[in-house]
Structures are given as C-alpha cells and as structure tokens.
MIVOKE-409612 format. One record per residue: residue in three letters; chain; y, z, x of N, C-alpha, C in turn. Coordinates in Angstrom, 2 decimals, always signed. Example, Ala and Ser with C-alpha at 12.3 -4.5 7.8 and 13.67 -1.06 7.14 Angstrom:
<palums>
  resn  chain      nyy      nzz      nxx     cayy     cazz     caxx      cyy      czz      cxx
   ALA      A    -5.69    +7.80   +13.19    -4.50    +7.80   +12.30    -3.30    +7.80   +13.20
   SER      A    -2.25    +7.08   +12.85    -1.06    +7.14   +13.67    +0.03    +7.87   +12.90
</palums>
This chain:
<palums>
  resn  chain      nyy      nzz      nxx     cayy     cazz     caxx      cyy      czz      cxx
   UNK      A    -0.35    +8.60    +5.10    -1.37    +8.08    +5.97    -0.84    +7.80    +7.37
   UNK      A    +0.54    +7.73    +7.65    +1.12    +7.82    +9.01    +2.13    +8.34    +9.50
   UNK      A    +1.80    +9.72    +8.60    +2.69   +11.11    +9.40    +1.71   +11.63   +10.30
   UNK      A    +1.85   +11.97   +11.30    +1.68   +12.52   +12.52    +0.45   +13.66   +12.18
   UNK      A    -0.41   +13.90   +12.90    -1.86   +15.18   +12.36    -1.57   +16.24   +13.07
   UNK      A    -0.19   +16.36   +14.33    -0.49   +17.19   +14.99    +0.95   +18.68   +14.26
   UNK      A    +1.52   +18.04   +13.53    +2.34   +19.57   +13.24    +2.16   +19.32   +11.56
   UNK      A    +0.99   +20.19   +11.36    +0.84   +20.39    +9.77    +1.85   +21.19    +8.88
   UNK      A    +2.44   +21.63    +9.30    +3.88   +22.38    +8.28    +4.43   +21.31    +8.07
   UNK      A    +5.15   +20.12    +8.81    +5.84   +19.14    +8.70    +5.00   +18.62    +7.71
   UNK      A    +3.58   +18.41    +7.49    +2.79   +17.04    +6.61    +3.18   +17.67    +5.35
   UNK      A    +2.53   +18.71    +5.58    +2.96   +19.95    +4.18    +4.29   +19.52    +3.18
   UNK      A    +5.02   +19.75    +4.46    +6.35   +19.36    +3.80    +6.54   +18.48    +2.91
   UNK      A    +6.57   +17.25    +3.96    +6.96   +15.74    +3.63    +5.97   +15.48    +2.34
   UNK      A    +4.43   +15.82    +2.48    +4.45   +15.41    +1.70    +3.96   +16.53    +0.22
   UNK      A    +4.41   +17.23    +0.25    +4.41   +18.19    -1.02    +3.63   +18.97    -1.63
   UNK      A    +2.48   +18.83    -0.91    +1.28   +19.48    -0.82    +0.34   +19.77    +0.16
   UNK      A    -0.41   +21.05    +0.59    -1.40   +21.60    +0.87    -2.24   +20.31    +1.57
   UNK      A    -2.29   +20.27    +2.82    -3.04   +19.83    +3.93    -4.42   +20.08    +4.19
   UNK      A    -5.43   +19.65    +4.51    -7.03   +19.96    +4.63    -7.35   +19.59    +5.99
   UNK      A    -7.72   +20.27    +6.53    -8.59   +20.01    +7.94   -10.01   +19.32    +7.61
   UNK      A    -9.91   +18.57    +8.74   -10.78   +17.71    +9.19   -11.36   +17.84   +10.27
   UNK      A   -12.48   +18.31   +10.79   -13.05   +17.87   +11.97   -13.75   +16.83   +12.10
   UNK      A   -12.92   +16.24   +13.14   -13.34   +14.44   +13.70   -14.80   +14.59   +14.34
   UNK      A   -14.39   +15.60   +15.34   -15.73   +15.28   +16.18   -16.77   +15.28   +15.88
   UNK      A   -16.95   +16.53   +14.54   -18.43   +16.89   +14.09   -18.52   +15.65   +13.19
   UNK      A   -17.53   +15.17   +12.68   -18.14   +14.19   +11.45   -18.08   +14.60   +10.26
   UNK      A   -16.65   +15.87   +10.30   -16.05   +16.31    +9.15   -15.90   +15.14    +8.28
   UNK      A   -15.81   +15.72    +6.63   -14.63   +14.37    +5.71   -13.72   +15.22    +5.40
   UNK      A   -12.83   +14.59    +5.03   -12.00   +14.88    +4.31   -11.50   +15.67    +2.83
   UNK      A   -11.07   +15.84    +2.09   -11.46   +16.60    +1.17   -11.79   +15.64    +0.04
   UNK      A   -12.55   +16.38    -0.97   -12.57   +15.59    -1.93   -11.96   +14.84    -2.51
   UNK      A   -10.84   +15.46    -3.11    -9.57   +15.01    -3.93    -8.76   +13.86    -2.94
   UNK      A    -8.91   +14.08    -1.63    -7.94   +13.39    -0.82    -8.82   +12.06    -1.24
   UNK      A   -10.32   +12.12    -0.58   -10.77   +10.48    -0.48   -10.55    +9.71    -1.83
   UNK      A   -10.60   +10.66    -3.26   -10.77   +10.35    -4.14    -9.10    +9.32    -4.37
   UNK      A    -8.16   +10.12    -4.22    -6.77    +9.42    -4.12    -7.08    +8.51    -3.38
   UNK      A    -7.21    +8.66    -2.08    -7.03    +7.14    -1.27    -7.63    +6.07    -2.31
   UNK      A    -8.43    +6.64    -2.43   -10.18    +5.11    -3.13    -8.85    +4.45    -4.91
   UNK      A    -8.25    +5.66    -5.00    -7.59    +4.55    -5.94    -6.03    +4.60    -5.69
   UNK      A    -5.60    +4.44    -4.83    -4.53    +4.14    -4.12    -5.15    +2.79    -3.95
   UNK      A    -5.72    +2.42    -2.78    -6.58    +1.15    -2.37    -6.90    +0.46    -3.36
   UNK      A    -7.75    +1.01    -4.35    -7.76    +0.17    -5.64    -6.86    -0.32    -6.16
   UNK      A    -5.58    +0.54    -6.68    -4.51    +0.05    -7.37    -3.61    -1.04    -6.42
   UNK      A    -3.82    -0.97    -4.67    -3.20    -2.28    -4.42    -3.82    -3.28    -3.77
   UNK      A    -5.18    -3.41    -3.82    -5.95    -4.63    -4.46    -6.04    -4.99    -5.11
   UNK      A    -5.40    -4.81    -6.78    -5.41    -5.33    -7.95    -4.00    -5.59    -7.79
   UNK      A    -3.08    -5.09    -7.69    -1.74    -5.56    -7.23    -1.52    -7.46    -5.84
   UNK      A    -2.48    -6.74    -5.43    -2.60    -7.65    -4.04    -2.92    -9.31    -5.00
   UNK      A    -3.99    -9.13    -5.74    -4.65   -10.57    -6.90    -4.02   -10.46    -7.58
   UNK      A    -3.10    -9.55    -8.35    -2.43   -10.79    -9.06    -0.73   -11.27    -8.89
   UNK      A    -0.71   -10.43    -7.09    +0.05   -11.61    -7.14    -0.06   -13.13    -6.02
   UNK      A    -1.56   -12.87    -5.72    -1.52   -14.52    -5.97    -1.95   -15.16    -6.80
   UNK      A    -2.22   -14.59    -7.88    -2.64   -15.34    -9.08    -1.49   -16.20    -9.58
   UNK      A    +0.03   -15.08    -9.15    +1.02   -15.54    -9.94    +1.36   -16.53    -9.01
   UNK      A    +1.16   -16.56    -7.76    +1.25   -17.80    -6.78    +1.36   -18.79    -7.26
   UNK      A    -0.34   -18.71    -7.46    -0.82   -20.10    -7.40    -0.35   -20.65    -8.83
   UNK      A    -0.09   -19.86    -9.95    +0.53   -20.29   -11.10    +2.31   -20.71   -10.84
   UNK      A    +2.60   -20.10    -9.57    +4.03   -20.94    -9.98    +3.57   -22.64    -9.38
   UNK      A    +2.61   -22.63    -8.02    +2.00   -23.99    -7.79    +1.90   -24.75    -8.57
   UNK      A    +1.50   -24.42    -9.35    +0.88   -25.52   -10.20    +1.99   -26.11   -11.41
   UNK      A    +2.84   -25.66   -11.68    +4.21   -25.53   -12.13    +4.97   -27.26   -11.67
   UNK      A    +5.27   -28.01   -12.32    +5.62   -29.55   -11.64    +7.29   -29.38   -11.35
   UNK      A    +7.38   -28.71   -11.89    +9.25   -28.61   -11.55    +9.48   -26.93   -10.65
   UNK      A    +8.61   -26.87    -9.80    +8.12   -25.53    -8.86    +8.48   -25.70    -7.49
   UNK      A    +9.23   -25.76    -6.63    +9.31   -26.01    -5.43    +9.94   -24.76    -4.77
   UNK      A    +9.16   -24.51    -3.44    +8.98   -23.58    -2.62   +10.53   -23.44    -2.09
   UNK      A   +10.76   -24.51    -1.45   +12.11   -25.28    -0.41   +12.98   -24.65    -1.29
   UNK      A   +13.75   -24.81    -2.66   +14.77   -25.00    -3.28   +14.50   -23.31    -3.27
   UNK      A   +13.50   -22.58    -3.86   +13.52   -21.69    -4.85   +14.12   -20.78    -3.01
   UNK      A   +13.15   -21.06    -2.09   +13.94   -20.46    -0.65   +15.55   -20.48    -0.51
   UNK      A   +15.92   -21.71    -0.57   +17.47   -21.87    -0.40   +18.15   -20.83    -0.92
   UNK      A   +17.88   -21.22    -2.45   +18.55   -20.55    -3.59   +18.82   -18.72    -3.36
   UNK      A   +17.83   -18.43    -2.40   +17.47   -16.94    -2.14   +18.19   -16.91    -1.21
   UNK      A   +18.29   -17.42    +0.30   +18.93   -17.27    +1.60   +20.02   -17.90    +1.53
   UNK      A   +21.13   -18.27    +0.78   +22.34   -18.91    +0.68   +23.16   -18.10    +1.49
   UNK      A   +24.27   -18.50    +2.07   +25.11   -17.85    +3.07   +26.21   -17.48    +2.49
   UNK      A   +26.34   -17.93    +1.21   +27.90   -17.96    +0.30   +28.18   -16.02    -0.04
</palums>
C-alpha cells in the first residue's frame, strides 16, 4: 500500500504478483481480488487492534499490575 504507483515492474516485483491498473480520474476501482484482500487485511487488524485492548484493560484491572514497574523492568540500562 506504499510502494510507489509510478514504476510497476518494481511493484510487480516487490510484491510478487501481477499489478492492475487503475484509472483515478475516471473513477476506475481497483480490481476485485485486490479490494477484496484489503477489506480483510483491515478486518484482520481491527480484530487484532480489540483485542489488544481488551488485553489492556485486563492487565488494568489486575491489583498487583503496574504500568511504572512493568516499564522499568523493560527499559533497564544493565
């Protein structure tokens, strides 16, 4: 979604498959299969996105849970 539109051999490349033109101006779409990937790409990390603040708010609520320590413990200089 942010390789470059203007040298299609390169997209090809990178990304491993067969490229589809789009015309912007007329109010082309995209191809089928492409929107269809995006729509569950997007899906799969909006469901990713909830639960992890689900798991958030479950370490919150946790009485021996603290943000401060569990930080330290991560950024230690040792």
């Amino acid at each position: 979604m942010v390789l470059p539109c203007d040298d299609k051999q390169l997209r090809e490349e990178v990304c491993g498959r067969k490229t589809y033109q789009v015309d912007a101006i007329n109010g082309g779409r995209l191809h089928e299969s492409v929107e269809q990937g995006l729509a569950n790409f997007f899906s799969r990390d909006i469901d990713l996105q909830i639960k992890i603040e689900m798991l958030k708010l479950s370490l919150l609520r946790e009485n021996d849970w603290d943000v401060k320590l569990a930080f330290d413990e991560l950024d230690s200089q040792d």
